[in-house]
N, C-alpha and C positions, 0 to 999 in steps of 0.2 A: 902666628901671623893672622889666621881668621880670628882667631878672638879679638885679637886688638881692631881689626877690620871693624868687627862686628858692635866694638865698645864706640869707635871715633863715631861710626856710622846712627848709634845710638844718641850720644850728645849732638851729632846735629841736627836730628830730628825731633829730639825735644826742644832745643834751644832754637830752632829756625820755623818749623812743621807744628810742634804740638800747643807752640805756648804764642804764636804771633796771633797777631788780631785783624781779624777778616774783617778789612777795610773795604767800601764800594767799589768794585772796578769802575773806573772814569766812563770807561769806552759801553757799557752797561748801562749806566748812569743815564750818559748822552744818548744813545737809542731810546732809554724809556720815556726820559724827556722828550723826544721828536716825536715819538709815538702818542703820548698824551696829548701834545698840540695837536696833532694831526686830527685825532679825535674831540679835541674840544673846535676846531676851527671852523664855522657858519657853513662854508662855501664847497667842504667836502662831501665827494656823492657816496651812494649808499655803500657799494664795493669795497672802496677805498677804506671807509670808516670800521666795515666789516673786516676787513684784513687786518687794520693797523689796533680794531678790540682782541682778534684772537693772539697777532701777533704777545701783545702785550698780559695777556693770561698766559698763552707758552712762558711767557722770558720771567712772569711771576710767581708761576706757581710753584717754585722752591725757594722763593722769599718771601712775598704774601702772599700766599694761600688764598685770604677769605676774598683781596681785592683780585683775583685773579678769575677767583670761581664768578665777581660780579662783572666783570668784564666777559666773560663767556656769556652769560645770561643773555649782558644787553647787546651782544653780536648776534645770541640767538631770535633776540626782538625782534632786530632790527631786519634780519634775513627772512624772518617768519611775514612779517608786514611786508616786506616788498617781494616775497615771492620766489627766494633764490636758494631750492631744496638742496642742492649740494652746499654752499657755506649753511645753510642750516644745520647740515648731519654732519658739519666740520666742526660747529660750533658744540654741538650734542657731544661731540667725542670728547675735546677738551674740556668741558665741563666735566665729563664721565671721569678722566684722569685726574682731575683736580680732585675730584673727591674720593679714589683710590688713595691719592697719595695720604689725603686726610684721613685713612682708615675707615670709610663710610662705605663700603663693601657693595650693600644692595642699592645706593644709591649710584653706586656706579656704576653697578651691570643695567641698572633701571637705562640710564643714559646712553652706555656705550651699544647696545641691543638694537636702540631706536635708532641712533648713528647708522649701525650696521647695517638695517633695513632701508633704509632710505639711500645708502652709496648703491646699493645693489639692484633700487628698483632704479636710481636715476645712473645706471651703469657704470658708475666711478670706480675701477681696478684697483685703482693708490689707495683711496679712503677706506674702498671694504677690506683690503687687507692688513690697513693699520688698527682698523676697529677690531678686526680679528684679534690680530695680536696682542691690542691694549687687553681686549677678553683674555683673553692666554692670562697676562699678566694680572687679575683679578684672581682667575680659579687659582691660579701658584701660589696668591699671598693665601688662599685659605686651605694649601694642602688639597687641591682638587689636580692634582699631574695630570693624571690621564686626560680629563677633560682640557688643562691648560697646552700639552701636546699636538691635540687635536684641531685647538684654534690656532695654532703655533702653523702648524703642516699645510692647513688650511692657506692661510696666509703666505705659506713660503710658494705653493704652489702659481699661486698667482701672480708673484712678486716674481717666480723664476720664468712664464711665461711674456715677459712686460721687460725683462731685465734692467729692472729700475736698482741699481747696488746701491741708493742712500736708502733705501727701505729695507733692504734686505740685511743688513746691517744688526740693525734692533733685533730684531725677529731672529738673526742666528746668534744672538745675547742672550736671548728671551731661552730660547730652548735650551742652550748651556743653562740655565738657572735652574733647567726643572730634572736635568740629569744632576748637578750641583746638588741639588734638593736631596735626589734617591741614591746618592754615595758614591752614583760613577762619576767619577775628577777624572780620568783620564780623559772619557767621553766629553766633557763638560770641560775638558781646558781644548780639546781639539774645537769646538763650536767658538767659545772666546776668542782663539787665537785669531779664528778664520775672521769673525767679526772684527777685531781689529784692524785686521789687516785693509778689510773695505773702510773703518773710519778713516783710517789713514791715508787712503789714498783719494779721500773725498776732503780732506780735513776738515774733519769733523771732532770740534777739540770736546762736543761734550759728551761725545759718544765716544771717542779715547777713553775717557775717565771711567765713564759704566765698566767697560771693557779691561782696563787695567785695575779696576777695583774688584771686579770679580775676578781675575786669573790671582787677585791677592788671597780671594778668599778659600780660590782652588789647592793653593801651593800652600796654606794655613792647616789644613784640612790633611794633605799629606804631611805634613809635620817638616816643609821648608820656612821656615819662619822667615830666614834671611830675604828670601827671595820672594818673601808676602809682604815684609818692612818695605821692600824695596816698588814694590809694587803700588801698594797703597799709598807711600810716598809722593811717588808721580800723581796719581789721579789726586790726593788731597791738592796739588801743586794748582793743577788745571783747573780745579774747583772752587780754588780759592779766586782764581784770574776771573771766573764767572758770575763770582757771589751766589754760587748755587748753595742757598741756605741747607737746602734738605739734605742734600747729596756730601757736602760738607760735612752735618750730624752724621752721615750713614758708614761716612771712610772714617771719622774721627772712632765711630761708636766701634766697628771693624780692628781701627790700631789697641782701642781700649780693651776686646776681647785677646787681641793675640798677644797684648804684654802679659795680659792676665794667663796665658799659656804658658807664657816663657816666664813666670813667677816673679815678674816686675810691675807688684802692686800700685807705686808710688805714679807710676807713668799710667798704668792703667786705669785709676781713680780719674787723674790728671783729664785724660781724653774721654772718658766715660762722662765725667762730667759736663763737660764744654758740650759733648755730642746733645744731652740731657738738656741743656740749655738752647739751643738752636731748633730741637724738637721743639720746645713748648713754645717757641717765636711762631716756628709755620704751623702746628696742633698735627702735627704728622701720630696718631694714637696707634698706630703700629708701631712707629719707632722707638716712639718712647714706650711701650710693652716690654721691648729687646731690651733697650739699654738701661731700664731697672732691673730686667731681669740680671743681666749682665754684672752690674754693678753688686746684686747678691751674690752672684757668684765671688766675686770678688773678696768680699767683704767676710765672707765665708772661708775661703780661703786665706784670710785673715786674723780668724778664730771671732772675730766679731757676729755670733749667731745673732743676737736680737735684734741688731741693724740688716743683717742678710735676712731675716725672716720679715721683716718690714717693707723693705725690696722687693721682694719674691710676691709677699701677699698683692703690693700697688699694682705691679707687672700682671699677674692672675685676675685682678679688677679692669685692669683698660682690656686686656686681651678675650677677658669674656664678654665685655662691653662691645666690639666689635666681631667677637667670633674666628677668630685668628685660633687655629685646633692647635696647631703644632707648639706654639709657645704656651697655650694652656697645659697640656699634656709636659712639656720640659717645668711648669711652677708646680704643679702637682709632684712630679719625680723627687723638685728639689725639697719643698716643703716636706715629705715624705720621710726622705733623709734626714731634716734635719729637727725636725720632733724623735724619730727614732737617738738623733744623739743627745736630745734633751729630755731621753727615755718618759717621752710623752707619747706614751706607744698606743693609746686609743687615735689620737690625733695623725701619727705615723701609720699607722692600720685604715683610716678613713682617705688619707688622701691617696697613698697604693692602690687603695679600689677605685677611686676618682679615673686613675694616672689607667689604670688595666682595663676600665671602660671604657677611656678615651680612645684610648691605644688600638681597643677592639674594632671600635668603630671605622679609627683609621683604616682599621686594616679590610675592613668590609671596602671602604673606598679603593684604596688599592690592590683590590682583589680585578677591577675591571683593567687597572692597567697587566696583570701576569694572563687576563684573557687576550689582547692584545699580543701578547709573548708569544702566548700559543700559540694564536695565528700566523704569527710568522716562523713561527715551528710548525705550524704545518705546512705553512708555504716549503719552507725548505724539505721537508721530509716528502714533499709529495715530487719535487725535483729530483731528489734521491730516489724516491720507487718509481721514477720515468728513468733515470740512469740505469739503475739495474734489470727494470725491464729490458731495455736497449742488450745492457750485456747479457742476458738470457736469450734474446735472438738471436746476437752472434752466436752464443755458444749453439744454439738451434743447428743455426747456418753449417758453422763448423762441423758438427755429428751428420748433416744431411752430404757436407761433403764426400768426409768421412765413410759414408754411407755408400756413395755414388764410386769411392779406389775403393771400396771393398768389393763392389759388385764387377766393375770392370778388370778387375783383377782375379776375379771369380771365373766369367766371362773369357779371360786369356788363359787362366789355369786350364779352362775346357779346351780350349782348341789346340793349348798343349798337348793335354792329353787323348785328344783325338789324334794328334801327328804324332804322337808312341804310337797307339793303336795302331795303325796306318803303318807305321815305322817296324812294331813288332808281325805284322800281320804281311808285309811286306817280305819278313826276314822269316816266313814259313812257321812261324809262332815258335822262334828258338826260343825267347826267352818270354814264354808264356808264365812260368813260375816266375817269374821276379816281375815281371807286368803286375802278376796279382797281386803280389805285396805292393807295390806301389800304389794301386788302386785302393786298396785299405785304408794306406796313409793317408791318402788324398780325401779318402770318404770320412776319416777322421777328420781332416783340417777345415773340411769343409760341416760338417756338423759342429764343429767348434762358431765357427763363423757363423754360422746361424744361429747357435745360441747368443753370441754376443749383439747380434742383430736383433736379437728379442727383447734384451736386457735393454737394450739403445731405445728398444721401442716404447717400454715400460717408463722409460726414465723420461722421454719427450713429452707423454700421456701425464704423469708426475708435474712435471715443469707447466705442461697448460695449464694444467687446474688450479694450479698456484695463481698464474696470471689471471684467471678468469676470475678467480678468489681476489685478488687483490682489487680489479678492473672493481666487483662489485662492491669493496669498503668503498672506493674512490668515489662510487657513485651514491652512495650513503651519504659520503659527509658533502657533497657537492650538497644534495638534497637539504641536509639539515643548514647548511648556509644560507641555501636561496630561502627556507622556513626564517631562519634568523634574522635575514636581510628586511623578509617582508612584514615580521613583528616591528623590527627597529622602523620601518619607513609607516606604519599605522601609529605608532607610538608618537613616532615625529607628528605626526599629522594632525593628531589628538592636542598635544602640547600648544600645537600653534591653533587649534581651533579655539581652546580655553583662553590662551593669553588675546587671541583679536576678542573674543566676547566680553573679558576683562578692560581693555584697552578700551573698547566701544561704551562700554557701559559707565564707565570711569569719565569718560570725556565730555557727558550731555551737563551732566551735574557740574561739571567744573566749567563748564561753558556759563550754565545757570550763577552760578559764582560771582564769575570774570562779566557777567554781563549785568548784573545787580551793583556788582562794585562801580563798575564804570555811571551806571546811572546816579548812588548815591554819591561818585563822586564828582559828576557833572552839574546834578540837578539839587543836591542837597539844600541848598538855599531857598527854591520856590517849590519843594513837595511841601505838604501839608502833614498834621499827625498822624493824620488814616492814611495814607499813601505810606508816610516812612514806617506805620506799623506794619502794614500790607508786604513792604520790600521786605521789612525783617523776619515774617513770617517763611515769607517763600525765601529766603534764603536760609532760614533755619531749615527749613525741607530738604535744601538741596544738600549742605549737610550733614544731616543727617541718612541721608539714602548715603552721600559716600562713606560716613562713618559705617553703616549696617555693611555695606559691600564690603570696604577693607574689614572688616573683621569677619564677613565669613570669607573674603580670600585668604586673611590670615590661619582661621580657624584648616579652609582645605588645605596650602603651603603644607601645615605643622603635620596634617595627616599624612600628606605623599611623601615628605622627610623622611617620617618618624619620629619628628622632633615634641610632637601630642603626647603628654605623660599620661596616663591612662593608672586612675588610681580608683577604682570602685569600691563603695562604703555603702552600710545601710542606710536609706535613704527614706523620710514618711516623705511619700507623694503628697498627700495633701498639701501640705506647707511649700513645698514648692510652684504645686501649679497656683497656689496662693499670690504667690512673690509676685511669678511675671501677671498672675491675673490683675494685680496693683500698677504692676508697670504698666500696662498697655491700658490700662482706666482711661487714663485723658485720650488716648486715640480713639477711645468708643465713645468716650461721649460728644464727640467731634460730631463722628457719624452716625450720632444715635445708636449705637448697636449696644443689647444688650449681653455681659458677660456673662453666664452661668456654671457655678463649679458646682458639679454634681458627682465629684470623687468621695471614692468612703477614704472617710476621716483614718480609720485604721491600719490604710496601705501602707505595708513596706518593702523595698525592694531592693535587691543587691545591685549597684550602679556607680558610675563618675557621675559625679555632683556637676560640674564642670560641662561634662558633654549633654549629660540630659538637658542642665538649663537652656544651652542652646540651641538643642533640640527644639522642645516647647517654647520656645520666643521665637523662630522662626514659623513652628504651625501657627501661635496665634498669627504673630505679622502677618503671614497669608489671606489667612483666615478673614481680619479685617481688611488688607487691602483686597479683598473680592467678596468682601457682602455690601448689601444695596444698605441704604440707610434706613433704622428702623427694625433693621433686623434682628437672629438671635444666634448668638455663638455655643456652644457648649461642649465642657467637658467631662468625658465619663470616664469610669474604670470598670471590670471583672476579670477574673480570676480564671484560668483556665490551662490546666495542666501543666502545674507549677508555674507559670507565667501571667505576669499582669498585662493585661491590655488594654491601652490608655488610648481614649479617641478624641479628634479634637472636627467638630461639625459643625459645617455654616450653612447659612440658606443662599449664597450666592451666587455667581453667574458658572459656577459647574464648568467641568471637560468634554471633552468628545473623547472616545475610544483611542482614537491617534493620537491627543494632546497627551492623555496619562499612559501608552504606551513609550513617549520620548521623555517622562521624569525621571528617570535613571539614570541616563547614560550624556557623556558630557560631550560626544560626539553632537548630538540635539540639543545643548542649551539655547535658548531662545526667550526673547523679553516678551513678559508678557504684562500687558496694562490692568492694574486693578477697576474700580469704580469710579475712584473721581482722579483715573489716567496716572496711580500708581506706579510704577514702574522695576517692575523684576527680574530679573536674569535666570533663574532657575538655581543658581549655584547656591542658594540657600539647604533645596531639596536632596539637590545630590549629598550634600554635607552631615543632613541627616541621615543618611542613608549610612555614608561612613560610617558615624556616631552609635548608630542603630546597631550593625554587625559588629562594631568592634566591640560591642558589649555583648553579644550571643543571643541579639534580640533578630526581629523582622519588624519590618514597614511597609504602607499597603494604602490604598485610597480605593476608594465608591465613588463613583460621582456621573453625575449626568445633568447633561448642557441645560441651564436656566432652572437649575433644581439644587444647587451647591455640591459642594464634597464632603466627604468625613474622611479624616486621613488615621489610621491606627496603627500603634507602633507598641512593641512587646517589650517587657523586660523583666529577668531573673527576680525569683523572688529569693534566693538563695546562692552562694558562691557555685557556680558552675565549676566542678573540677576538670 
């Protein structure tokens, strides 16, 4: 009876579910139409237009995408020009999500970060915690749990404070996704359930579908297929009511992996494809990662290898394209295997190590979610050594009672036998011989009792030093928390000082941009040739300075990752301080300054090619933006106990003691103006510094005020073992 259940059940979700054709909901339709009006109409005020932009990016963004993300934009305009920071950081956010959903990762923490900041300086409770949340769901797509957890928690906190239950909603999906993630399903259908529970009583039909799409994925995972058909059934239903384009591909792509489970290729191709289709409509590049990969599988399981290996390789291109670790690491696996069975075993060897790197890596990252574990293992254990404390006292109490009918019982025994005495001594001492033995006895029972009184004492003395023992681990690790607590809050503090310096410095030059475009786009008709040469100039400058800045943020990013490949070769100095002395020619003779390379021609040194360049392109840059005009640059080398040391000296306007005491440290970054009002953040210096040490060298400046610097920095002449 269940098989035939499970066959009728089959043909009508191919025939009704897999194969209809997702026509516009009417009711869809007619909202975005009013919306549009609303937004094209002369006489509506700024609010209004601002609501009915975001509105209509929410209801796009899993059908157009690009028109969705330009509708966020000109809400963000619009709110920016008149002033209205909360839809601004509302605007910030849906933008932030439209570009998750597009798979553009850093462009959407870039977004949702600034959101966040902005609900939280302008005290918005709902916005900060849905920014929270949207963050949660950025670090999940890239395999960051611990961290997506922690914006998850974050968010519920606040949301459970407010008792707002349509917010609270997402956010207990959200978390089910990231226990979903690390294999607990039991865990991860309890949060689903609960979430549905509030969609439904809010009706909430598109947050139904999140909800009953993922308890499809939970019950898929446990190996109930029926009741994942039956799941994902429903939410395609609702989704389809929606014309939710994305969400559509994601339960189609979903049905297409679990037929390919239950080894119904025909059906799985069927919806793997369609899903494949509706991806490349909205450019969801996550999605379609999955559902090529998917489809290799498939296809694979099909015995068609050269089409699975064609799959797998496209899936491994978008997925490295955006940085999605987890489906990298599953095209690795599979590629792996399947050169192994097309005993192309160098190929099958290469990607294994790919897949075990990967792997490694992950597992560096969720190494901070089992410190996490910890902690709440020692939450508990430390509940557990206050319980057995507790029951050490009673037992204390007990032996002291104990202690107290031993002694009064002691105490009666005497006056007993004070009233024999008395009794015998009465009776003319008849029975003085049997008095005596009794005496004995009693002098025995009673030396008994005081040795177990000793023993009782011994064992109390035992029992404290245990407790005091323990008392002083407790106060150990209290210690090494409040150590831990105070790293993490300097840490933090660091991070946020680097991204406002970055922010700040990032903003003058785009200003310089934004305000050159506006004039050549005002004034273009009545400037003259010098004038529009003049704008083009300075706005070549301006960027320029952002290109130099984003690439040494990029350059610092790759170092605090790890993501900086570090591959040291012998290197003739000469010919590189050559390169950049070529490159930075036309800035000196701007400034008049003369270059001089005074390196021996014969230098060679064990180094990354890579980091030194950027090394020395940042001292000359310096270099030149802080010499006067006219002046004279130069660069030297000598040799000194196996190390070269390369200096790079100007005659310009020099440090003060405290200026080059704070070039190290990123807590002191601070801009500082060249000669003709250059403009530098320090984060050049620091970056050499990195560059510097991570090749086993040192970095070091001279300098005194109105007299220039000389900056000199070392490096191997030989592989450092």
């Amino acid at each position: 009876m269940v098989v035939f259940r499970n066959f009728i059940f089959t043909l009508l979700l191919a025939g009704g579910v897999l194969f209809a054709i997702d026509n516009p909901s009417p009711l869809a339709s007619g909202r975005l139409d009013s919306l549009r009006q609303l937004v094209a109409q002369p006489g509506t005020n700024d609010t209004t237009r601002i609501d009915a932009l975001l509105h209509l990016s929410w209801d796009l963004k899993s059908i157009e995408p690009m028109e969705a993300l330009e509708y966020g934009k000109k809400a963000l305009e619009i709110a920016e020009e008149g002033n209205y920071p909360v839809k601004a950081a509302d605007a910030l956010r849906h933008i932030g999500v439209v570009y998750w959903q597009l798979g553009n990762f850093n462009m959407a923490m870039d977004f949702l970060q600034e959101s966040n900041i902005m609900f939280q300086r302008e005290g918005d409770q709902v916005g900060t915690a849905r920014t929270f949340s949207n963050i949660g769901l950025v670090f999940w797509e890239q395999g960051h749990y611990e961290k997506a957890l922690e914006n998850y928690f974050q968010a519920l906190r606040i949301l459970e404070n407010i008792e707002d239950q349509s917010v609270i909603a997402p956010v207990l999906n959200n978390i089910g996704l990231v226990y979903q993630s690390q294999g607990d399903f039991a865990l991860a259908g309890d949060f689903h359930l609960r979430s549905l529970e509030v969609k439904r009583a809010t009706n909430d039909e598109k947050g139904i579908a999140f909800s009953l799409n993922n308890l499809g994925v939970v019950k898929q995972q446990t190996g109930d297929y029926e009741t994942a058909l039956q799941y994902y059934s429903e939410a395609l239903a609702i989704r389809k009511k929606l014309l939710d384009k994305r969400e559509i591909a994601n339960t189609r792509s979903n049905i297409g992996y679990l037929y390919y489970l239950m080894g119904n290729s025909s059906f799985a191709l069927s919806n793997l494809n369609q899903a494949l289709e509706l991806y490349f409509e909205v450019n969801d590049q996550s999605g379609l990662a999955q559902t090529y990969h998917n489809l290799a599988l498939v296809n694979r399981q099909m015995g068609r290898l050269t089409q699975a290996t064609g799959y797998f390789e496209t899936s491994l291109e978008i997925a490295e394209n955006i940085g999605h670790s987890r489906i990298i690491a599953d095209n690795y696996l599979n590629l792996a295997s399947i050169s192994a069975m097309r005993r192309e075993y160098q190929k099958a060897y290469n990607y294994q190590k790919l897949y075990l790197n990967l792997r490694d890596s992950l597992f560096t990252r969720e190494s901070q979610q089992r410190i996490m574990e910890m902690q709440m293992m020692y939450d508990r254990e430390r509940k557990e050594s206050e319980i057995e404390l507790l029951r050490k006292t009673n037992q204390i109490n007990a032996l002291n009672l104990q202690k107290q009918s031993l002694l009064k019982n002691f105490l009666l025994g005497g006056v007993v036998l004070i009233l024999i005495l008395l009794f015998l001594l009465y009776n003319r001492f008849l029975f003085i011989t049997r008095s005596n033995r009794l005496l004995e006895r009693q002098k025995d029972e009673i030396s008994q009792n005081n040795q177990k009184l000793t023993e009782l004492n011994k064992t109390l003395l035992v029992q404290k030093q245990k407790v005091e023992e323990l008392n002083q681990r407790l106060n150990q690790t209290n210690q090494r928390l409040i150590e831990s607590e105070k790293h993490l809050i300097e840490t933090n503090a660091t991070k946020d000082k680097f991204f406002s310096i970055i922010s700040h410095d990032l903003r003058n030059p785009f200003a310089s941009i934004v305000s050159f475009s506006r004039i050549l786009k005002r004034d273009i008709q009545n400037l003259g040739e010098e004038e529009l040469q003049e704008l083009a100039r300075e706005l070549d400058k301006s960027v320029l300075k952002i290109n130099n800045l984003l690439e040494n943020l990029l350059q610092w990013s790759r170092t605090q990752t790890g993501k900086m490949k570090f591959h040291p070769e012998y290197l003739a100095v000469s010919d590189l301080i050559r390169d950049n002395i070529n490159l930075f020619s036309g800035n000196a003779r701007e400034k008049e300054i003369t270059l001089v390379d005074s390196v021996d021609p014969d230098l060679v040194v064990f180094a990354d090619q890579n980091m030194t360049n950027t090394l020395v392109r940042n001292l000359l840059s310096n270099a030149l933006k802080y010499s006067d005009a006219g002046s004279k640059i130069e660069v030297t080398s000598q040799v000194l106990n196996k190390m070269a040391h390369i200096s790079v000296k100007d005659n310009g306007v020099g440090m003060t003691r405290e200026q080059m005491d704070q070039l190290w440290s990123v807590n002191t970054i601070h801009t500082t103006y060249g000669t003709r009002d250059e403009k530098g953040s320090g984060l050049g210096l620091l970056l050499c510094k990195e560059f510097i040490e991570k090749q086993g060298g040192q970095i070091s400046v001279k300098s005194e005020k109105g007299k220039g610097s000389n900056f000199t920095f070392s490096l191997p002449l030989e592989k450092i073992d």
